[in-house]
VEXDRENKOL-664328 format. One record per residue: residue number from 0; residue in three letters; x, y, z of N, C-alpha, C in turn. Coordinates in nm, 4 decimals. Layout:
<sites>
+-----+-----+----------+----------+----------+----------+----------+----------+----------+----------+----------+
:   k :   r :       nx :       ny :       nz :      cax :      cay :      caz :       cx :       cy :       cz :
+-----+-----+----------+----------+----------+----------+----------+----------+----------+----------+----------+
: NUM : Ala :        X :        Y :        Z :        X :        Y :        Z :        X :        Y :        Z :
...
+-----+-----+----------+----------+----------+----------+----------+----------+----------+----------+----------+
</sites>
This chain:
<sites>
+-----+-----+----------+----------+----------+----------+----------+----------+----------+----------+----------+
:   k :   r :       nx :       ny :       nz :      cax :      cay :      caz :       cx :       cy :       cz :
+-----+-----+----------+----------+----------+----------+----------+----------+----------+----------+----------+
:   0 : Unk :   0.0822 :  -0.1194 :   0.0000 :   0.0000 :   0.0000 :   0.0000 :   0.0870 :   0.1264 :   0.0000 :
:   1 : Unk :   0.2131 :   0.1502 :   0.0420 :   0.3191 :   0.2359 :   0.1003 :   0.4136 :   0.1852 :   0.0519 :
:   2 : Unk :   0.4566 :   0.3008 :   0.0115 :   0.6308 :   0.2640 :  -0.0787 :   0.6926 :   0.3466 :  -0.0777 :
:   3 : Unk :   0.8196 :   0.3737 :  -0.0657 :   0.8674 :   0.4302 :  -0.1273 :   1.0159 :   0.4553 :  -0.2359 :
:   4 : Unk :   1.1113 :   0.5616 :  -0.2864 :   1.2133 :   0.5349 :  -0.3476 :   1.3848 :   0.5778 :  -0.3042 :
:   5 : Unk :   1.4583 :   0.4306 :  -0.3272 :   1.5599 :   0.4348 :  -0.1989 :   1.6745 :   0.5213 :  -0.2778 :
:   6 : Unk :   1.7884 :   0.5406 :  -0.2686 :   1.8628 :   0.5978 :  -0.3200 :   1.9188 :   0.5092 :  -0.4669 :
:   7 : Unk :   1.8566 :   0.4634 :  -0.5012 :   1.8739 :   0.3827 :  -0.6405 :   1.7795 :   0.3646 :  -0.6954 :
:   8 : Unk :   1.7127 :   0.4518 :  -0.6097 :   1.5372 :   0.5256 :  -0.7434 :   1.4832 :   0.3711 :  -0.7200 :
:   9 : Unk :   1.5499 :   0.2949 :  -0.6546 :   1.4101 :   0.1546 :  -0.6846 :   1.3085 :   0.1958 :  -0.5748 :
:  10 : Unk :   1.1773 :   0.0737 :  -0.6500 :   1.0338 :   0.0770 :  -0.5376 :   1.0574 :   0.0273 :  -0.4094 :
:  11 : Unk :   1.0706 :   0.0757 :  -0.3004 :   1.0392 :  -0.0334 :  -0.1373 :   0.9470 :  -0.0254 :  -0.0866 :
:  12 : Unk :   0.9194 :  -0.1142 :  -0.0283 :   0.7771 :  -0.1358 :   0.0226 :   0.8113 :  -0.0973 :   0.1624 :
:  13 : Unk :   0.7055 :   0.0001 :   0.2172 :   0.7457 :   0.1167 :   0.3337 :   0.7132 :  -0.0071 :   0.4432 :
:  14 : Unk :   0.8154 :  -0.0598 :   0.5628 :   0.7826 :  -0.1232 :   0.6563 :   0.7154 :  -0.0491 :   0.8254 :
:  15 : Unk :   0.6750 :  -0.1312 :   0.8639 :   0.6957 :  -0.0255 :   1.0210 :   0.8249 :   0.0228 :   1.0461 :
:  16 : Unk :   0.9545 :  -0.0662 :   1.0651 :   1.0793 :  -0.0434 :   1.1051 :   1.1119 :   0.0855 :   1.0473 :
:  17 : Unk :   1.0837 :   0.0844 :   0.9075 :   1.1685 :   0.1867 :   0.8016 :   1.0718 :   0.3560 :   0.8837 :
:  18 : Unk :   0.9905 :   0.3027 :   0.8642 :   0.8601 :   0.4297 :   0.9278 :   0.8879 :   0.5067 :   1.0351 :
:  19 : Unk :   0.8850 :   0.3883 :   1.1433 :   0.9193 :   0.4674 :   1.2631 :   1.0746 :   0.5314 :   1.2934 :
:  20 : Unk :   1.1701 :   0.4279 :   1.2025 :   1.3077 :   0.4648 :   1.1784 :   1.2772 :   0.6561 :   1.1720 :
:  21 : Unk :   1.2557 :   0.6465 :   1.0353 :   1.2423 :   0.7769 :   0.9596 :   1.1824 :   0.8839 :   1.0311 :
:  22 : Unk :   1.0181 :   0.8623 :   1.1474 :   0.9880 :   0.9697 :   1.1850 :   1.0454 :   0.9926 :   1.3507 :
:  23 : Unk :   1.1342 :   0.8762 :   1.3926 :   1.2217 :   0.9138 :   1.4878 :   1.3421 :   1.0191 :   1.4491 :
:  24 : Unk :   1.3717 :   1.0101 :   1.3590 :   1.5229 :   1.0392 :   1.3129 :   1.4815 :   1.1858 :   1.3084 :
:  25 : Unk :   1.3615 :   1.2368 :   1.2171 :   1.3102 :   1.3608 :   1.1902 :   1.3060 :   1.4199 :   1.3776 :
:  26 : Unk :   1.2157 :   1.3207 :   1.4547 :   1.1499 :   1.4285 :   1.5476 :   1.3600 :   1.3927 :   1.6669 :
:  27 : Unk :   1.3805 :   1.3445 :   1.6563 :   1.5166 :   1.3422 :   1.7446 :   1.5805 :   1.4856 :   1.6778 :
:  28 : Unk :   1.5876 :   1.4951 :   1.5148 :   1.6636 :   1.6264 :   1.5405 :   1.5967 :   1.7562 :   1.5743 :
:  29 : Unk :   1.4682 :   1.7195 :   1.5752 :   1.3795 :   1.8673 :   1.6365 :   1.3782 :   1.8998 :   1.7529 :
:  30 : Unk :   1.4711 :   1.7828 :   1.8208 :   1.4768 :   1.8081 :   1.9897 :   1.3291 :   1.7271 :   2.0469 :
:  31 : Unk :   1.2470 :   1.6048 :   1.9628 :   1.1319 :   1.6280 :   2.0234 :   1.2021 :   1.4605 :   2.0678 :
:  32 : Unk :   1.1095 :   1.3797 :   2.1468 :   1.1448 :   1.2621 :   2.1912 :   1.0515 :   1.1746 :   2.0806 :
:  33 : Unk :   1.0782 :   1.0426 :   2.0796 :   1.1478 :   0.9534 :   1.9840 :   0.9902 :   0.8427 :   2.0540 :
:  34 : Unk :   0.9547 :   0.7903 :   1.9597 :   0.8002 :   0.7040 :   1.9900 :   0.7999 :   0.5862 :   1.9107 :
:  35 : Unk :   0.7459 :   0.4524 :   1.9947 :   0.7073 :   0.3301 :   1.9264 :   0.5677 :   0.3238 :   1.8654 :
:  36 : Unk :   0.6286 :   0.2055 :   1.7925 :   0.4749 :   0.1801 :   1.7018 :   0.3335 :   0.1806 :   1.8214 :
:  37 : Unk :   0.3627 :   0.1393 :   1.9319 :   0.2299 :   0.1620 :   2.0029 :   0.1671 :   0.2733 :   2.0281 :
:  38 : Unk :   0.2774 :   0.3301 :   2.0294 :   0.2090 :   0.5277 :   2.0615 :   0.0779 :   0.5202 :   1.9224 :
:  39 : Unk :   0.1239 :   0.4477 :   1.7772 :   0.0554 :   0.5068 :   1.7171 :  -0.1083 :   0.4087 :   1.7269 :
:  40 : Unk :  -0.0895 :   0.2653 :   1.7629 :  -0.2088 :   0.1535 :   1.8427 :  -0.2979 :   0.2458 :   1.9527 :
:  41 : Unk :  -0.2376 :   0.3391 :   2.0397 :  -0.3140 :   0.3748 :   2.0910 :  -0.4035 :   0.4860 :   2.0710 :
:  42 : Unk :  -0.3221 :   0.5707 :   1.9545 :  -0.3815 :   0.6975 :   1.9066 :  -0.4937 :   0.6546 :   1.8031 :
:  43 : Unk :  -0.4544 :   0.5614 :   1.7474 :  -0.5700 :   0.5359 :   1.6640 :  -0.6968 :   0.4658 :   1.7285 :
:  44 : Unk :  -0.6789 :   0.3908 :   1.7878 :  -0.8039 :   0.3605 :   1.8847 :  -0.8443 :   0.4427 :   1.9997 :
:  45 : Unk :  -0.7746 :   0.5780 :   2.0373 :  -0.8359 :   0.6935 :   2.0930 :  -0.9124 :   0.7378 :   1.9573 :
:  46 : Unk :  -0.8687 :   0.7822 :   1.8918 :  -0.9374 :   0.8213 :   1.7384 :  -1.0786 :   0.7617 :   1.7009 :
:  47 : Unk :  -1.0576 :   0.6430 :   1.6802 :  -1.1606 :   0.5814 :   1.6460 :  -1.2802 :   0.5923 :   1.8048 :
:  48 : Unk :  -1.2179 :   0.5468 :   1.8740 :  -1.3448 :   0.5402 :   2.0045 :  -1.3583 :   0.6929 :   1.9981 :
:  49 : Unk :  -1.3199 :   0.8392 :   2.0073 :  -1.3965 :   0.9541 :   2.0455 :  -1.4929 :   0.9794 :   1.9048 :
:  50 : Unk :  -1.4290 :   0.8966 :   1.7839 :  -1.5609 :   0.9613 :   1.6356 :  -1.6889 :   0.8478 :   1.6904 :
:  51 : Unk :  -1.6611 :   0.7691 :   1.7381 :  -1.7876 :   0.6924 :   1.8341 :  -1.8203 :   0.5889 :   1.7215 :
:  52 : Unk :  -1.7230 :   0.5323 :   1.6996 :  -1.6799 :   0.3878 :   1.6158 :  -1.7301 :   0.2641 :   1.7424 :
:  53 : Unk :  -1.7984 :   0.1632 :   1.6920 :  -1.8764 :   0.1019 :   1.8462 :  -1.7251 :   0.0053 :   1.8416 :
:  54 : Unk :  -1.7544 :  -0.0396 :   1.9826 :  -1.6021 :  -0.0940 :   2.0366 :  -1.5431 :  -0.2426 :   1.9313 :
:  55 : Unk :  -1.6476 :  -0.3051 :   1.9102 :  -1.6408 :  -0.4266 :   1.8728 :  -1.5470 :  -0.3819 :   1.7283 :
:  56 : Unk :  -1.6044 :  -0.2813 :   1.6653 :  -1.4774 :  -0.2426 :   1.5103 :  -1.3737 :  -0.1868 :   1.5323 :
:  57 : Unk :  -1.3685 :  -0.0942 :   1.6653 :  -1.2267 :  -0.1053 :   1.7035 :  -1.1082 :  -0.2184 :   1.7557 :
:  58 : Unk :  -1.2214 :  -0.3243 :   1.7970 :  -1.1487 :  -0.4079 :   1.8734 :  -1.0689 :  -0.4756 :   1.7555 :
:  59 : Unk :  -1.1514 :  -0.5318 :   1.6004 :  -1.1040 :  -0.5832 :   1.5375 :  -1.0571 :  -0.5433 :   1.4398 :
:  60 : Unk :  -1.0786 :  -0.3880 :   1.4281 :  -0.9435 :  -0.2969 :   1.3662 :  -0.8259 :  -0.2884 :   1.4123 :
:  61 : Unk :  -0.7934 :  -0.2935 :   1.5426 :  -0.6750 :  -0.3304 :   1.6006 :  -0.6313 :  -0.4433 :   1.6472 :
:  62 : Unk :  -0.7375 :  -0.5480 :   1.5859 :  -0.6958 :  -0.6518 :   1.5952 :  -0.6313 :  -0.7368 :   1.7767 :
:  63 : Unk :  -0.6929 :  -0.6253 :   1.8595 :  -0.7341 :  -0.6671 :   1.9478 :  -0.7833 :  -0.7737 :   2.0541 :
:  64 : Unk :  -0.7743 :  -0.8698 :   2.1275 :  -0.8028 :  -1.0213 :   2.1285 :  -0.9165 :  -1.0126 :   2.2269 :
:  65 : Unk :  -0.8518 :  -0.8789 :   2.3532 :  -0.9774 :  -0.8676 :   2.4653 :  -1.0021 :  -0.7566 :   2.4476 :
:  66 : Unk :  -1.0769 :  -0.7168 :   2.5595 :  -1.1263 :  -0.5514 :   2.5664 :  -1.0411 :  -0.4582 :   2.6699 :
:  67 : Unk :  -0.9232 :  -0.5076 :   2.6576 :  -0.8096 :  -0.4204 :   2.7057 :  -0.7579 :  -0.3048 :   2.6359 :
:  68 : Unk :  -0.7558 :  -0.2784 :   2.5280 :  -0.7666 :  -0.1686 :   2.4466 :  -0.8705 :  -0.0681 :   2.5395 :
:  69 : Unk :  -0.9624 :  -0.0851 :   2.5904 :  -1.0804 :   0.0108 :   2.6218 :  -0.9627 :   0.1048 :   2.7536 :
:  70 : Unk :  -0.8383 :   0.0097 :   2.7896 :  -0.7909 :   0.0683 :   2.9055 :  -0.6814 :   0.2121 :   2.8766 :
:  71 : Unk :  -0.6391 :   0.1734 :   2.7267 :  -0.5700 :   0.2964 :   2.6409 :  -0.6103 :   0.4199 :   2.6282 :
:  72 : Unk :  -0.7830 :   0.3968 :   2.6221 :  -0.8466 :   0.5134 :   2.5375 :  -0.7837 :   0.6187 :   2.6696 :
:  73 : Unk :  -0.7631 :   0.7478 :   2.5568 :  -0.7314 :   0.8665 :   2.6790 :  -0.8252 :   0.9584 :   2.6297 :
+-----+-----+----------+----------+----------+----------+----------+----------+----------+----------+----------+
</sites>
């Protein structure tokens, strides 16, 4: 779905690693602190639960197993 082009102009297929690599590297030199892929698990299921998405499509949008996710929402 996500790609992008590496220094030999070829296609890569954008991973988490490469992702979070990249927007650590950006926010470390802005002085800002540095975040895992969960920061973004929990923002999106804050997201989804305040547009008032019912729990059960969040649960299995995040692929979720229990209803421990409900303990994230901020």
């Amino acid at each position: 779905l996500f790609a992008y082009r590496d220094d030999g102009d070829a296609l890569v297929p954008l991973t988490k690693r490469a992702f979070l690599s990249r927007l650590n590297e950006i926010w470390k030199a802005a002085g800002m602190e540095t975040v895992s892929g969960h920061c973004f698990r929990i923002g999106g299921t804050t997201a989804l639960l305040r547009l008032g998405v019912d729990t059960d499509i969040v649960k299995v949008s995040g692929r979720w197993k229990s209803d421990s996710f409900l303990r994230y929402w901020r």
